[in-house]
ZAMARGU-4260 file (C-alpha; in steps of 0.2 Angstrom, whole numbers, plus 5000, padded with zeros to 4 digits):
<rodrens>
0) 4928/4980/4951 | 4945/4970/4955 | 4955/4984/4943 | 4952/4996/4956 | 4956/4984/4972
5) 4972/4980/4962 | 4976/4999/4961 | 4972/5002/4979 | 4986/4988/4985 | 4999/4995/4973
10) 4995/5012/4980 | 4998/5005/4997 | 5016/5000/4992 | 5021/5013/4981 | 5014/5025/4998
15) 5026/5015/5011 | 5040/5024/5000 | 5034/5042/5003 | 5038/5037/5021 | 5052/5031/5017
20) 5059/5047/5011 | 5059/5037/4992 | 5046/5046/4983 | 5036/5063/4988 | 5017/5062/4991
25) 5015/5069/4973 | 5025/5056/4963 | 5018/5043/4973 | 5000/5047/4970 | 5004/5051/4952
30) 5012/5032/4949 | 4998/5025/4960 | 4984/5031/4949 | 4970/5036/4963 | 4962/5050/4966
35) 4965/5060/4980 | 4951/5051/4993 | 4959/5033/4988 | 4979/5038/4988 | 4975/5045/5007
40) 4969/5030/5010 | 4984/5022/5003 | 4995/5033/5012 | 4987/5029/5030 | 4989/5012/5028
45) 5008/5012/5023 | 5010/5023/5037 | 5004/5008/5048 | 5017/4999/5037 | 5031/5011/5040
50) 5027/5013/5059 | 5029/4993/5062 | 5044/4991/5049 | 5054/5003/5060 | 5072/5005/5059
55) 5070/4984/5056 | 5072/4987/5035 | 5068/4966/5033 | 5061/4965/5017 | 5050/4948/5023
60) 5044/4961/5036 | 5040/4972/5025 | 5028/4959/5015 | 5021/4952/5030 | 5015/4971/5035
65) 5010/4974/5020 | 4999/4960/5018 | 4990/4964/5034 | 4984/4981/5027 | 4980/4977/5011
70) 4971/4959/5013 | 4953/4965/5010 | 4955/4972/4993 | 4965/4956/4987 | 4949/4946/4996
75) 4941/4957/4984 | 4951/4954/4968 | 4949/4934/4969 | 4938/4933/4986 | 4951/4922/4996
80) 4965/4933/4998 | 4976/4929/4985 | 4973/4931/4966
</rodrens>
């Protein structure tokens, strides 16, 4: 179901922020919608994120991470990457 692939990416941004210090685990899983198996998912991925953004707060830099990680559920939202 692409509803829930769309869920999945937001969760990864709304996830990056808990790293961050933006948001606590809690209020990110709470906006993010997922249950506790996806939202971990979600939280490991914007760890990746966070790790590779650094000290370096370049939004562009940012996106482009954030692309990487969260690329196969937008393949499965319109099947080429993009919807």
């Amino acid at each position: 179901m692409s509803k829930q692939h769309i869920q999945k990416a937001n969760g990864v941004f709304i996830a990056y922020f808990v790293h961050t210090g933006q948001l606590s685990k809690e209020e990110a899983q709470k906006m993010s919608g997922l249950d506790d198996t996806h939202f971990n998912e979600a939280y490991h991925k914007a760890g990746k994120i966070a790790a590779k953004v650094g000290d370096d707060k370049n939004v562009a830099k940012l996106y482009n991470h954030l692309a990487e990680e969260v690329e196969e559920y937008m393949k499965k939202i319109s099947g080429y990457g993009i919807a």
